[in-house]
MIGU-932512 format. One record per residue (C-alpha): x, y, z; residue in three letters; residue number from 0. Coordinates in Angstrom, 3 decimals. Layout:
<sites>
SITE       c1       c2       c3   r   k
SITE        X        Y        Z ALA NUM
...
</sites>
This chain:
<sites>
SITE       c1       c2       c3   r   k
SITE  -38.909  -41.002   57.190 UNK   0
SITE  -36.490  -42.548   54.666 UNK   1
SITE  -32.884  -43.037   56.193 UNK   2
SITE  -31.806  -45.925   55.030 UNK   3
SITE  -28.209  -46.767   54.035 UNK   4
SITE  -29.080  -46.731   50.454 UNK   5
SITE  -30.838  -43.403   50.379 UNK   6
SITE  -28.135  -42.192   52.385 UNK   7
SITE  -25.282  -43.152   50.272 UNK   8
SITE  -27.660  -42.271   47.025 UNK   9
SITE  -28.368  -38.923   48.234 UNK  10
SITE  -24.088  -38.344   49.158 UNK  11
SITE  -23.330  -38.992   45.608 UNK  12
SITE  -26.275  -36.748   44.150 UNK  13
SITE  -24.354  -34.235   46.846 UNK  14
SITE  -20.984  -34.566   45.185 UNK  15
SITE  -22.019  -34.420   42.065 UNK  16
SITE  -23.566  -31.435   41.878 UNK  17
SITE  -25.239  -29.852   38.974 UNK  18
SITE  -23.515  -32.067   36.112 UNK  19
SITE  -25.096  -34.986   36.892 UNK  20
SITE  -28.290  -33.551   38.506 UNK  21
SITE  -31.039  -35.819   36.217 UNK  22
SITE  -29.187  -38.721   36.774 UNK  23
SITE  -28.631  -38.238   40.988 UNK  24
SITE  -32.668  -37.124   40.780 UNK  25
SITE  -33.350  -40.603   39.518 UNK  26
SITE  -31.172  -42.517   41.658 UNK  27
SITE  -32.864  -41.166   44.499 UNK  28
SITE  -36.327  -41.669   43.109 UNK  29
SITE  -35.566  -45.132   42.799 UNK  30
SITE  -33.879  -45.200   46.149 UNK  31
SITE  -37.269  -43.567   47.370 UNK  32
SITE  -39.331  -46.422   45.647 UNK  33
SITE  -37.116  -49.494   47.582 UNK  34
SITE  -37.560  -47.482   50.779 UNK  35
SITE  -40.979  -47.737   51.027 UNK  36
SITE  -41.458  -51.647   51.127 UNK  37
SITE  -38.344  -51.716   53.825 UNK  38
SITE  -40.438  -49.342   56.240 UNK  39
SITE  -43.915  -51.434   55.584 UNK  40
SITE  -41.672  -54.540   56.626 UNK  41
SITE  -40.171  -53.261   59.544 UNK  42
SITE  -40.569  -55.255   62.287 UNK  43
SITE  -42.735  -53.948   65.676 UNK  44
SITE  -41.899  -54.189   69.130 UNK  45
SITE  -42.821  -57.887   70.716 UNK  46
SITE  -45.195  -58.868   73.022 UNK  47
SITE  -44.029  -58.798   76.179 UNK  48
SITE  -44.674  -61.912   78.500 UNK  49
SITE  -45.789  -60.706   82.232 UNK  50
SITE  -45.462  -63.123   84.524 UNK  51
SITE  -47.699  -64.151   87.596 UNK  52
SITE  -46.815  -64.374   90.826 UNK  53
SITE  -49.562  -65.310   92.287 UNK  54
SITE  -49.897  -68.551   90.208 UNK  55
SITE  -45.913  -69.143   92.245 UNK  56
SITE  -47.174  -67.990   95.728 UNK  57
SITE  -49.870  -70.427   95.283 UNK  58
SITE  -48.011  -73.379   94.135 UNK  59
SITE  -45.484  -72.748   97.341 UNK  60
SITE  -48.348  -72.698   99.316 UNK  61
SITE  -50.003  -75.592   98.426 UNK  62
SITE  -46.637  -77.441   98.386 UNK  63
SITE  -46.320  -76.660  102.123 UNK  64
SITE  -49.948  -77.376  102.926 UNK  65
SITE  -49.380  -81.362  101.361 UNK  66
SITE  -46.128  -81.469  103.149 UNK  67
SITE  -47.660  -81.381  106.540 UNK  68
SITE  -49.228  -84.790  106.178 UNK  69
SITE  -52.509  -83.386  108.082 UNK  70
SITE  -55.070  -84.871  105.629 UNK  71
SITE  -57.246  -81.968  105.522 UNK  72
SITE  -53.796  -79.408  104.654 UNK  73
SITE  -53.589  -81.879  101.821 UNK  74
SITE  -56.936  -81.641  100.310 UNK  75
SITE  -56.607  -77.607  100.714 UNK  76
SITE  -52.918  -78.333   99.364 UNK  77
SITE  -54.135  -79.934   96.133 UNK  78
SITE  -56.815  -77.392   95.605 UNK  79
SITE  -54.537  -74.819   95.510 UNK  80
SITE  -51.719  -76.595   93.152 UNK  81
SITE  -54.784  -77.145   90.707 UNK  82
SITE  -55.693  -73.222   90.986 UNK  83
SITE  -51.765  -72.621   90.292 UNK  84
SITE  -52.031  -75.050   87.518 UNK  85
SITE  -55.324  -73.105   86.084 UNK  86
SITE  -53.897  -69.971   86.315 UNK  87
SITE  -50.699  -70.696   84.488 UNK  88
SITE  -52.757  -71.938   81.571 UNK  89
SITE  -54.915  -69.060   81.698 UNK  90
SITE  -51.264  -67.311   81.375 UNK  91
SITE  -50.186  -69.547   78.326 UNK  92
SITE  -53.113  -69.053   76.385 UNK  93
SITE  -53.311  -65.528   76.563 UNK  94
SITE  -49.384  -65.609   75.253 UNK  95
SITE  -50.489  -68.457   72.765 UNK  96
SITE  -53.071  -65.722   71.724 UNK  97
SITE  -51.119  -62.877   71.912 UNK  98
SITE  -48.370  -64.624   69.669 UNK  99
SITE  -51.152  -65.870   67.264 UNK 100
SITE  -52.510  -61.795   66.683 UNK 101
SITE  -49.038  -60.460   65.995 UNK 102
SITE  -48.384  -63.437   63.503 UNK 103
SITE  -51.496  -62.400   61.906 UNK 104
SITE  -50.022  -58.648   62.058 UNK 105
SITE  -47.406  -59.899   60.495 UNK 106
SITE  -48.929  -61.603   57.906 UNK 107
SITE  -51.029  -58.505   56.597 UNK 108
SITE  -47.966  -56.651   57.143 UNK 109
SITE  -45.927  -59.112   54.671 UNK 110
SITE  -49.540  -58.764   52.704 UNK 111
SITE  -48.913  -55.005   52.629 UNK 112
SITE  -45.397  -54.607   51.617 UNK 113
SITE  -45.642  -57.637   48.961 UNK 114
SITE  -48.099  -54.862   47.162 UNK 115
SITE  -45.022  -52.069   47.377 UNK 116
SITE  -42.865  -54.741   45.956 UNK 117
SITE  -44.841  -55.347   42.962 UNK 118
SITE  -45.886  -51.349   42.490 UNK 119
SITE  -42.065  -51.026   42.741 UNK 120
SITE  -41.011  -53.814   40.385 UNK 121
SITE  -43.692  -52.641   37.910 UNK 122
SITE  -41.946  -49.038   38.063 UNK 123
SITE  -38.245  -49.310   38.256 UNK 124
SITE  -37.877  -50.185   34.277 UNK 125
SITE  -39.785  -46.829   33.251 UNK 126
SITE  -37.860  -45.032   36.193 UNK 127
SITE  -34.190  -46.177   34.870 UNK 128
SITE  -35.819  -46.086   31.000 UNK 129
SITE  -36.819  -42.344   32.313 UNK 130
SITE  -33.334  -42.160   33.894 UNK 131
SITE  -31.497  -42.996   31.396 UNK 132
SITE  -33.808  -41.061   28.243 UNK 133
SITE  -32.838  -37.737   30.739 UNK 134
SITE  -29.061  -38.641   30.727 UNK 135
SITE  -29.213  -38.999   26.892 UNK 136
SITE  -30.428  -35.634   26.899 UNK 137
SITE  -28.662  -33.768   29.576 UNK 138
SITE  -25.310  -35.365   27.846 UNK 139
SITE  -26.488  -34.073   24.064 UNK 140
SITE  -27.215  -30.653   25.570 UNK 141
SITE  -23.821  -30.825   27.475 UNK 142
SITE  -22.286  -31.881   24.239 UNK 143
SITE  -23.980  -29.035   22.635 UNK 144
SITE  -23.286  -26.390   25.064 UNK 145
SITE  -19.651  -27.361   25.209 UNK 146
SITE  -19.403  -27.465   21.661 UNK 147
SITE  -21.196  -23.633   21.696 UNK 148
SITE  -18.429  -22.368   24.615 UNK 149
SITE  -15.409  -24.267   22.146 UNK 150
SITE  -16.924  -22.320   19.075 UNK 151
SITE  -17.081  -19.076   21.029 UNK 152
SITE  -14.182  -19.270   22.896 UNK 153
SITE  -12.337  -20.012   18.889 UNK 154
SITE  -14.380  -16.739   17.543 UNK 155
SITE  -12.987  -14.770   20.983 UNK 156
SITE   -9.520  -16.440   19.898 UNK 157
SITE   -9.521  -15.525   16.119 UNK 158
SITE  -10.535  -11.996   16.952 UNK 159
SITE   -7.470  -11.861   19.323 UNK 160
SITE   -5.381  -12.776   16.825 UNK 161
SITE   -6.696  -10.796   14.252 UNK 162
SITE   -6.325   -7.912   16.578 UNK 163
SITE   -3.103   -8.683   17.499 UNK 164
SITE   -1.600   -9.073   13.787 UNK 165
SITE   -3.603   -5.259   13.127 UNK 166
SITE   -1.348   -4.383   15.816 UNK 167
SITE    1.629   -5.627   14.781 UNK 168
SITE    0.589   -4.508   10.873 UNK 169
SITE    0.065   -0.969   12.625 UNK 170
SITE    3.423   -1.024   14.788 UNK 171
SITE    5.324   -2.489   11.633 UNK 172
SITE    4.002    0.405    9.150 UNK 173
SITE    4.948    2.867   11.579 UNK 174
SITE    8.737    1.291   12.453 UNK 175
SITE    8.866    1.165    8.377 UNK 176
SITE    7.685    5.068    7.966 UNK 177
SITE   10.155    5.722   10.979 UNK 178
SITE   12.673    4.206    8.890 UNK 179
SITE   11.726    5.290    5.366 UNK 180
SITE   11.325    9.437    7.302 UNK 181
SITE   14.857    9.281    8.792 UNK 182
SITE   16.265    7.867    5.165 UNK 183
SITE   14.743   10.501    3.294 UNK 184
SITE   16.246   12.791    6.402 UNK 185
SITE   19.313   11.461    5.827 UNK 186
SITE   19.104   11.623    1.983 UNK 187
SITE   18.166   15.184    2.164 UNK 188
SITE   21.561   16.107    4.731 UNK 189
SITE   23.642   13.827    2.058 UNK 190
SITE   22.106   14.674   -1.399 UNK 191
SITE   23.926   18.215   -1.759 UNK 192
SITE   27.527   16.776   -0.597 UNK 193
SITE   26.862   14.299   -3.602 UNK 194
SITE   29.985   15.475   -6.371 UNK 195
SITE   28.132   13.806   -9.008 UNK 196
SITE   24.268   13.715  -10.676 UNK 197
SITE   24.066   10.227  -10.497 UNK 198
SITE   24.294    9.486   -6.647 UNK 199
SITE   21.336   12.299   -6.154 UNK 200
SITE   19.569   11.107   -8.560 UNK 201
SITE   19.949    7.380   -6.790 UNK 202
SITE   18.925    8.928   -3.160 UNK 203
SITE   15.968   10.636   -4.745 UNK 204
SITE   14.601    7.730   -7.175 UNK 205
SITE   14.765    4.893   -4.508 UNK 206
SITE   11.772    6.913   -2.681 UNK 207
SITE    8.700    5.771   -4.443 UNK 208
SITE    5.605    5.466   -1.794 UNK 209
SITE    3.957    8.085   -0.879 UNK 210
SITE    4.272   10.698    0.133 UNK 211
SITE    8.304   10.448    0.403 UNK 212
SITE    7.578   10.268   -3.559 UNK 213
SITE    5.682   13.890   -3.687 UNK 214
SITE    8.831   14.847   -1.636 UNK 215
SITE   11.707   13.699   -3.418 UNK 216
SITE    9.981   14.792   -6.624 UNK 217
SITE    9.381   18.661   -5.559 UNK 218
SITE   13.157   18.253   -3.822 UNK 219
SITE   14.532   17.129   -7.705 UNK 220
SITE   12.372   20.223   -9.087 UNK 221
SITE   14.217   22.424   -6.981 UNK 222
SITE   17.604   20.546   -7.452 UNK 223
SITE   17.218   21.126  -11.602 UNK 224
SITE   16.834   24.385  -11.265 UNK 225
SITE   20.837   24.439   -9.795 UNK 226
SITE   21.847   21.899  -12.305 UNK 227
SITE   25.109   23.589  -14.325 UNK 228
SITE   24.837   21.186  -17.726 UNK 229
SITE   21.780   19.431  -19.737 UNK 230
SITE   22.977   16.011  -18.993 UNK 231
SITE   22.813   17.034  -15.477 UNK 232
SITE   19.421   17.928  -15.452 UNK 233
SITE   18.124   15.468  -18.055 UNK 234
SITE   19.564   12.878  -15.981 UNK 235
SITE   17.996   13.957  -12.707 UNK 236
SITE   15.119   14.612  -14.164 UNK 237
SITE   15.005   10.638  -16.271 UNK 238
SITE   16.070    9.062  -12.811 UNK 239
SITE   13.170   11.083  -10.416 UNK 240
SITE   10.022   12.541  -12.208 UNK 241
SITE    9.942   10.712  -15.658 UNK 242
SITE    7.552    9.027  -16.821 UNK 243
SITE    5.288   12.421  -16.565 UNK 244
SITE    1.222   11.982  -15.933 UNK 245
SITE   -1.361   14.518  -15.811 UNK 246
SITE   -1.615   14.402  -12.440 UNK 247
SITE    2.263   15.351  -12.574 UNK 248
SITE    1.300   18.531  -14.857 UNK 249
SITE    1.024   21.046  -12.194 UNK 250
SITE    4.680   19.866  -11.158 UNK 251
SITE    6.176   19.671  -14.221 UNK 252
SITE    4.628   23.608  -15.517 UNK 253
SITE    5.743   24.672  -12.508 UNK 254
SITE    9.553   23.436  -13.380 UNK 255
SITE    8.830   24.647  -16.943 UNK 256
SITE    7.789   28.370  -15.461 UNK 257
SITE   11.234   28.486  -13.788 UNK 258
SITE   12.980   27.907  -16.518 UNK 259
SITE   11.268   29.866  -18.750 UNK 260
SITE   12.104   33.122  -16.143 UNK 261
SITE   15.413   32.197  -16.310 UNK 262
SITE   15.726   31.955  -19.894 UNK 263
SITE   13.567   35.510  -20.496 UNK 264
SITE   15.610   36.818  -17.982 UNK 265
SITE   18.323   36.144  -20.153 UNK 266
SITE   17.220   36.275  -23.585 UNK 267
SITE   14.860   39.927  -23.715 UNK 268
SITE   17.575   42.336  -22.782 UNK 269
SITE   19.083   41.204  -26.185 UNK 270
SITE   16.028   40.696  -28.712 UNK 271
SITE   16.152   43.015  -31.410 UNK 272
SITE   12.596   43.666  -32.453 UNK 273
SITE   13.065   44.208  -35.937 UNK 274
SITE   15.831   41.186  -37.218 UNK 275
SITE   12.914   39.165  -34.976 UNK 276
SITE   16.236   37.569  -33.634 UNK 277
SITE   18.275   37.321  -30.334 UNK 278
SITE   21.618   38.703  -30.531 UNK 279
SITE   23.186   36.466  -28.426 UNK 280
SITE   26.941   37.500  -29.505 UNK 281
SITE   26.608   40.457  -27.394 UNK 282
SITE   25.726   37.951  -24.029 UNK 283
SITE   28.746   37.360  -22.183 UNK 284
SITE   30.230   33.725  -22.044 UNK 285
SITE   28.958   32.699  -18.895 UNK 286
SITE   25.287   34.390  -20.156 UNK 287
SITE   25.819   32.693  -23.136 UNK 288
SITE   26.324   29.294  -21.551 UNK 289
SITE   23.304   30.062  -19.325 UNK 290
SITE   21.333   30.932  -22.409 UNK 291
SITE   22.488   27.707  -24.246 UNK 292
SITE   21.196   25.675  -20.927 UNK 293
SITE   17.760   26.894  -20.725 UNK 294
SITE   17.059   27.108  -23.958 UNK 295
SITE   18.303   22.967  -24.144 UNK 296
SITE   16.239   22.523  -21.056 UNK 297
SITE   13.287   24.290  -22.596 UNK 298
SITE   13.573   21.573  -25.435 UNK 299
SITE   13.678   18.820  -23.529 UNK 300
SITE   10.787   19.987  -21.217 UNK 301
SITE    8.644   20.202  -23.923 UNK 302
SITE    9.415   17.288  -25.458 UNK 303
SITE    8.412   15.650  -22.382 UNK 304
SITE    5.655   17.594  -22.548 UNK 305
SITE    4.327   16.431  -26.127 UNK 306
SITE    4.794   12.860  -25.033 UNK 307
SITE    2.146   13.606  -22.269 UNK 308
SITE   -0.500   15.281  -24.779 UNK 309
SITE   -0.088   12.051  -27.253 UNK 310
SITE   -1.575    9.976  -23.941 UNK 311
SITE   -5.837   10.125  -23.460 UNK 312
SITE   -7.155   12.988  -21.073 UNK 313
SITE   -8.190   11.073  -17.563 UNK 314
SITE  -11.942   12.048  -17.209 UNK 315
SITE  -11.868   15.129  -15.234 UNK 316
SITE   -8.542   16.046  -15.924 UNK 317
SITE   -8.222   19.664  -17.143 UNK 318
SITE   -4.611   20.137  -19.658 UNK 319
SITE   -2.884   23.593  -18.396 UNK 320
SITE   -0.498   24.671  -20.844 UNK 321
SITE   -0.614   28.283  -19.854 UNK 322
SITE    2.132   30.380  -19.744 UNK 323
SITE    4.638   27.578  -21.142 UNK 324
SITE    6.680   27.917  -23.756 UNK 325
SITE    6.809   24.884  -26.113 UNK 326
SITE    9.717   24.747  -28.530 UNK 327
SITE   10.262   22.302  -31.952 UNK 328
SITE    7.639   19.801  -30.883 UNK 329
SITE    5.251   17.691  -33.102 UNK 330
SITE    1.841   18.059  -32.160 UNK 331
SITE    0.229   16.777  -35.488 UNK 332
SITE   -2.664   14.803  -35.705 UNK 333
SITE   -3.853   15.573  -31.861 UNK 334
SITE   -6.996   17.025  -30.685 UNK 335
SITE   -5.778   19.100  -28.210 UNK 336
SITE   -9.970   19.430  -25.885 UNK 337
SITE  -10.646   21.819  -24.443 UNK 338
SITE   -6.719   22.907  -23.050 UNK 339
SITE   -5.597   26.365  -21.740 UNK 340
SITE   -3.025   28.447  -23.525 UNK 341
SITE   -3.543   31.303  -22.276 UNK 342
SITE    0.027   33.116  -22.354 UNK 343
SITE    1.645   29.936  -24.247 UNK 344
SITE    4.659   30.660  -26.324 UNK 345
SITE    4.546   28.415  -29.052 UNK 346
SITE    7.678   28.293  -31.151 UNK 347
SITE    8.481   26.107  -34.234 UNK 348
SITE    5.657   23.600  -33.330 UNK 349
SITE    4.389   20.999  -36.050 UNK 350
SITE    0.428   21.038  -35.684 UNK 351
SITE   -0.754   19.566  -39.126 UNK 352
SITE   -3.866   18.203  -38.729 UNK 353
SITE   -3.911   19.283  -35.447 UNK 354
SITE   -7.611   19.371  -33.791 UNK 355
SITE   -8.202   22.921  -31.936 UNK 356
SITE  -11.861   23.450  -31.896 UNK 357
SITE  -12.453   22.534  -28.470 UNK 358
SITE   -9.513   25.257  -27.215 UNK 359
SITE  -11.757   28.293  -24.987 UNK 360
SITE   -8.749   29.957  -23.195 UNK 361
SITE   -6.091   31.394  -25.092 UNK 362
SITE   -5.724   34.758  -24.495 UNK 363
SITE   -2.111   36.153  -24.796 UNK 364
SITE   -0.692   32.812  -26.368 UNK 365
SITE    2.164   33.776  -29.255 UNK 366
SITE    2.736   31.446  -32.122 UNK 367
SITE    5.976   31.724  -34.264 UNK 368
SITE    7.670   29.934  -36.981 UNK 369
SITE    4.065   27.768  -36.359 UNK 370
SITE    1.932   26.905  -39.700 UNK 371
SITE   -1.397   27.126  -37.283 UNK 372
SITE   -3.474   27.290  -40.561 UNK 373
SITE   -2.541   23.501  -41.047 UNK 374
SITE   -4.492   22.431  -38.045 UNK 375
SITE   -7.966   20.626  -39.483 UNK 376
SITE   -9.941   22.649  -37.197 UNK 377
SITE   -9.739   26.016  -34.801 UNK 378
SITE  -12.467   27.287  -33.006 UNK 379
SITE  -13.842   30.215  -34.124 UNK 380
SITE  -12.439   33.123  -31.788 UNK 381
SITE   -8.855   31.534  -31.719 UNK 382
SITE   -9.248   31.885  -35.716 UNK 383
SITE   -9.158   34.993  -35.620 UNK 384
SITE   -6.702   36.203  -32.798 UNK 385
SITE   -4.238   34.087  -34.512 UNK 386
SITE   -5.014   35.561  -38.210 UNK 387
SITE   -4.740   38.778  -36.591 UNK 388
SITE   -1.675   38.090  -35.306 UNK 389
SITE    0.073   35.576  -36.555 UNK 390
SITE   -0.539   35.336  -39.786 UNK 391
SITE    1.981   33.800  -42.682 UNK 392
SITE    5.583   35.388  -43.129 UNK 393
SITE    7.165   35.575  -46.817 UNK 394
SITE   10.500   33.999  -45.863 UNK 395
SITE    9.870   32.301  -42.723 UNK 396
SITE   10.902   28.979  -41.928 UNK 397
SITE    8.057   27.136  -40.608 UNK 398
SITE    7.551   23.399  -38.662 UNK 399
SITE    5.103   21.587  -41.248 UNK 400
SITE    5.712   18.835  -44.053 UNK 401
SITE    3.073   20.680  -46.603 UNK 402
SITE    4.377   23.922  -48.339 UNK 403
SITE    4.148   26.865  -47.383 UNK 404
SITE    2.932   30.239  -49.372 UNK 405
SITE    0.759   32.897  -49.624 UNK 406
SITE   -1.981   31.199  -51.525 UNK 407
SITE   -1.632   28.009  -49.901 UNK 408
SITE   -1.861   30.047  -46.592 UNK 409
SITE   -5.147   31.609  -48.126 UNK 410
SITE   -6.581   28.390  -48.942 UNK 411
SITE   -6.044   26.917  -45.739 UNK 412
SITE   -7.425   30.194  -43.675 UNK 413
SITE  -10.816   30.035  -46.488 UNK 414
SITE  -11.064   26.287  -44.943 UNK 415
SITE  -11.005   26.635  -41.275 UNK 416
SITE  -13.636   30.304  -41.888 UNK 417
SITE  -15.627   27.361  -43.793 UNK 418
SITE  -15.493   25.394  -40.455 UNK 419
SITE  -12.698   23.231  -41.258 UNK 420
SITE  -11.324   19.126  -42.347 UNK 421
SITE  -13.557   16.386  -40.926 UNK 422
SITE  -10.109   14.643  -40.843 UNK 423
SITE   -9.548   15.620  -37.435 UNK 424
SITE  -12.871   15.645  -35.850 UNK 425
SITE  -14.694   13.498  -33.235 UNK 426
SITE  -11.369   12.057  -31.191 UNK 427
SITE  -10.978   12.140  -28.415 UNK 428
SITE   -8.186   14.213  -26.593 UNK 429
SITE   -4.473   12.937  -27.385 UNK 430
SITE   -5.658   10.730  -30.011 UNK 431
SITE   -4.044   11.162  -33.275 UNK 432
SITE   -6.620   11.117  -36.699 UNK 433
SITE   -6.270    7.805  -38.725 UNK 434
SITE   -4.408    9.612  -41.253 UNK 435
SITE   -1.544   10.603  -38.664 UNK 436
SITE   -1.232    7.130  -37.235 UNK 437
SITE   -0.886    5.842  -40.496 UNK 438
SITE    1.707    8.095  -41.247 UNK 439
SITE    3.606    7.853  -38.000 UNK 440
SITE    6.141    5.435  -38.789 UNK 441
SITE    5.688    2.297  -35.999 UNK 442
</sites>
């Protein structure tokens, strides 16, 4: 119906264009639509065709020939039949004239008609490009929008690419670095017993501090003190790798101490005389002798060590597991001591004054000598007694404590703790020295 140029060339574009443009091709052709219409009411018909007569011809020839003869009656019939030819072609003119006049009026009421499609479609084409436009507004903000929604997701699907990518590369880098850090320690371990002095194990063994190269090189230096041949060797192997100590260290650190303990009793019983109370160490031989010296040094240290630790607060949780370790010339005065186990201990010139042991349930086995226990400001019941039973003040002994020492001091002091003890040490917490022991420590 409507194939215009215009529509044509209108609907090519909306072609082309596809769906991006679609609202704005959709009105284009709606308007092309709208100036169709008008063009097909004004198209112009077919004309009216003029027939001619031949008759009206035949009869003029006719009557030509008739007045040519000259015969007076041929004339009259001549000029009868020119005036018929002469009627008939004006018959034939007005039915053109009329003819012509109906398809002007045609015309007319067709130029009527489409004058009405030219107003309907001037009264329409503002609010179709208003409409046209309004929709390409919109289509353009949702475009907008919708591009701006792909740039926003395709940045999220970016940034978690990235992000996985640099987890990657975190993940390959930790692994290279444990690769790394694994063969060093390898290589440490092939190297550190080649080393002719202390120092460069100690070096090799002290650079590893993450985990759990740490827990390695600390159990390797635990092993390595028990082969060291002099106490600088060890103290310095031991400063370099596992000091400071923690609690969580303890179980590390009692196990070193049970080794050298083993090696010292090992050692030391064969020549204890029971009744001097005294090692006779002049019957060891010199290279016994020199291993007696060595443990017994490393015994000090260790325990030194070890009273540094119990001056520090308990972590919550944290149990203290002295058993079985022998503790040598150590001042433990002023601390309460919770709820530790010393079962088996072997406590030996140790300064407790003021020392808080009511909380102590596990002591079976555990030795005190040269130890004024009956200085401590409180001891729980059933440890009272196994260590008045046992222990109790020797005439003559030399004992760790600043307060003298007799027999009725040592009475005085027992009548105390039966009475339940000094208040002077009471309610601290574990490792914490009473008042009057930090104000006698000297700062």
């Amino acid at each position: 119906m409507f194939r215009g140029p215009i529509f044509q060339f209108l609907a090519v574009i909306a072609w082309i264009q596809g769906k991006k443009h679609l609202p704005r091709c959709a009105g284009l052709a709606f308007v092309a639509i709208l100036a169709g219409v008008p063009a097909c009411a004004q198209s112009t018909p077919n004309p009216v065709s003029s027939t001619p007569i031949p008759e009206a011809a035949q009869i003029r020839a006719t009557g030509n020939k008739l007045i040519a003869s000259g015969v007076s009656e041929d004339v009259i019939k001549g000029a009868a039949l020119l005036e018929k030819a002469d009627q008939l072609e004006q018959a034939q003119l007005n039915a053109e004239k009329l003819a012509l006049e109906k398809e002007k009026l045609r015309l007319d009421l067709a130029a009527s008609q489409g004058g009405h499609w030219k107003d309907l479609v001037a009264t329409f084409i503002p609010l179709a490009t208003t409409i046209i436009l309004a929709g390409t507004f919109i289509w353009q903000m949702v475009t907008a929008r919708r591009e701006r929604w792909d740039k926003q997701r395709d940045a999220e699907k970016e940034d978690v690419r990235k992000a996985e990518e640099r987890a990657e590369q975190r993940k390959r880098d930790a692994e290279e670095a444990s690769q790394k850090e694994r063969q060093r320690f390898t290589d440490a371990l092939r190297d550190l017993w080649r080393a002719e002095k202390i120092s460069v194990a100690s070096a090799l063994l002290g650079s590893f501090r993450e985990e759990p190269y740490r827990t390695w090189a600390m159990d390797t230096a635990v092993n390595m003190l028990l082969s060291r041949e002099t106490i600088d060797e060890f103290t310095t192997l031991y400063m370099d790798v596992l000091n400071p100590i923690t609690y969580e260290q303890l179980p590390r650190i009692a196990k070193l101490c049970g080794s050298v303990d083993a090696s010292y009793d090992h050692i030391a019983e064969p020549v204890w005389n029971e009744k001097t109370r005294r090692y006779e160490v002049e019957r060891l031989s010199p290279e016994h002798r020199a291993q007696f010296d060595l443990y017994l040094n490393e015994q000090g240290f260790l325990s030194q060590k070890l009273a540094a630790l119990l001056r520090t607060p308990v972590p919550a949780g944290v149990s203290v597991d002295l058993s079985n370790l022998v503790l040598r010339d150590i001042d433990l005065s002023g601390l309460d001591l919770g709820a530790a186990n010393i079962s088996g201990a072997r406590w030996s010139f140790i300064r407790i004054d003021d020392c808080d042991m009511s909380g102590i349930v596990e002591f079976n086995g555990c030795r005190t000598s040269l130890t004024a226990w009956w200085h401590a400001s409180r001891i729980r019941r059933p440890l009272l007694e196994h260590l008045k039973k046992n222990f109790p003040f020797s005439q003559g002994s030399e004992y760790n404590t600043k307060h003298p020492v007799s027999v009725a001091e040592y009475t005085a002091c027992v009548a105390k703790l039966d009475a339940g003890g000094s208040e002077t040490g009471g309610s601290r917490a574990p490792g914490m020295a009473s008042p009057a022991m930090r104000e006698a420590s000297p700062a």
